[in-house]
C-alpha positions as CSV (number, residue, x, y, z in Angstrom):
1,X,0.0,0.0,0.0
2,X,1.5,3.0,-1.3
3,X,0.3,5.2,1.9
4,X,1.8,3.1,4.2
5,X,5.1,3.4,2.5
6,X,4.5,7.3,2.2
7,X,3.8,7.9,5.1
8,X,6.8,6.0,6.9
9,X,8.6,8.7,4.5
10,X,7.6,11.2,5.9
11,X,7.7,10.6,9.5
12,X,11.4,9.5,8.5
13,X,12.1,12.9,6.6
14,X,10.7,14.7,9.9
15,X,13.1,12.7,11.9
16,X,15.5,14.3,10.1
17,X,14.2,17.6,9.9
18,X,14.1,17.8,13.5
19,X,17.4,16.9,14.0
20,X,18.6,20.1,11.9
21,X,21.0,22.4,13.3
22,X,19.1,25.8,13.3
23,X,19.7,27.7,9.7
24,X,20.9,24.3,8.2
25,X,18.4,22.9,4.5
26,X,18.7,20.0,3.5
27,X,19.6,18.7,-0.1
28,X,17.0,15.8,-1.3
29,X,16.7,13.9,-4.7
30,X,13.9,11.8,-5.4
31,X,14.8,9.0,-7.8
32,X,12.4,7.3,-10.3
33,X,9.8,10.6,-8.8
34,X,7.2,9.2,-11.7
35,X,4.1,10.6,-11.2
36,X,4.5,12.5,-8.3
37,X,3.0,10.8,-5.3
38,X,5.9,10.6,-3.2
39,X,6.7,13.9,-3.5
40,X,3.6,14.9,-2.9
41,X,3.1,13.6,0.3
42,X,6.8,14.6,1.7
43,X,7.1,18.2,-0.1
44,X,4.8,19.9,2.5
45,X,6.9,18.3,5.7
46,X,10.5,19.8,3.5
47,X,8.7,23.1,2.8
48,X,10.8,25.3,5.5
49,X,13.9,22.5,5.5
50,X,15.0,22.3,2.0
51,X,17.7,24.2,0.6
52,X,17.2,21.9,-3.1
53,X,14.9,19.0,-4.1
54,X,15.7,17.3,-6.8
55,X,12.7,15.4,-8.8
56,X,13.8,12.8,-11.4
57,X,12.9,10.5,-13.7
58,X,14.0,8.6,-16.9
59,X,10.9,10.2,-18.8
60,X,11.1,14.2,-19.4
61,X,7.3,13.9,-19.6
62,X,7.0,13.3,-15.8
63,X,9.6,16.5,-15.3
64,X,7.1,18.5,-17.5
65,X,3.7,17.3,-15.8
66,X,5.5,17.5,-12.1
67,X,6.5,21.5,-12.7
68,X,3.2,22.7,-13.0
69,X,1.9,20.4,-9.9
70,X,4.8,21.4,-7.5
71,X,4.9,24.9,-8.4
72,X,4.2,26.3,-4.5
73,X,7.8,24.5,-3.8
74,X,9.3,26.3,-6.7
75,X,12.0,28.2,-4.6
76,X,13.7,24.9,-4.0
77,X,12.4,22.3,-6.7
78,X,14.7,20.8,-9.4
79,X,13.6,18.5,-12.3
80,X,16.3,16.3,-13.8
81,X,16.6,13.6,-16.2
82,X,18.4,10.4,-14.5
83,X,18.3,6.8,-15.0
84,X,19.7,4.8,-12.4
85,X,20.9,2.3,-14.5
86,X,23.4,4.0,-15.4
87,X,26.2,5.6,-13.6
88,X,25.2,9.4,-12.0
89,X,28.3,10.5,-12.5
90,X,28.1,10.7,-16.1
91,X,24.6,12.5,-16.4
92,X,26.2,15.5,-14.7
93,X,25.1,14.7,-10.6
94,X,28.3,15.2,-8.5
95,X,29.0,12.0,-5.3
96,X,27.8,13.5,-1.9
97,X,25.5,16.0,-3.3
98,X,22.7,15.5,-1.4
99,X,21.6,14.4,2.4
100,X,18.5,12.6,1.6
101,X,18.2,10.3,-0.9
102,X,14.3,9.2,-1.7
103,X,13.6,6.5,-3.6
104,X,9.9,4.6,-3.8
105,X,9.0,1.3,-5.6
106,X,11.8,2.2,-8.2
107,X,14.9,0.6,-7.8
108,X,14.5,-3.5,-8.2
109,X,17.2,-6.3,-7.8
């Protein structure tokens, strides 16, 4: 159940959150972000905590359709291509670049 999972998210990424040294944002990237429904759930809770989120996916249609619906996170929201097939590194996303790394029902042995 998709919820379920969500919602252990988020109560993980407040965990976090409330651990933050005062003035300190976080850096997050969301692999395989699809349609959305992860991010939606966690955004709000990162709203005051995130310095950069970084939404990705394999298709550019999902960037394109998840602008639009995040655009009251705009100040921090990034859309990127990335499949996680391949090596990172050579799509242009740096090793230790982020603090959070979110990934939901996408990566499979």
């Amino acid at each position: 159940d998709s919820r379920f999972y969500n919602d252990a998210l988020v109560a993980a990424v407040e965990s976090v959150v409330a651990a933050l040294p005062p003035g300190r944002l976080l850096c997050v990237i969301e692999v395989g972000a699809g349609t959305g429904g992860t991010a939606a759930s966690v955004l709000p809770s990162l709203e005051l905590s995130c310095a950069r989120y970084t939404f990705t996916d394999v298709s550019e249609v999902f960037l394109r359709q998840a602008e639009p619906r995040f655009a009251r996170f705009a100040r921090f929201m990034q859309y990127e291509l990335l499949n996680i097939d391949a090596d990172p590194r050579l799509q242009g996303f740096a090793a230790a670049q982020f603090d959070v790394a979110v990934a939901t029902n996408v990566l499979h042995a």
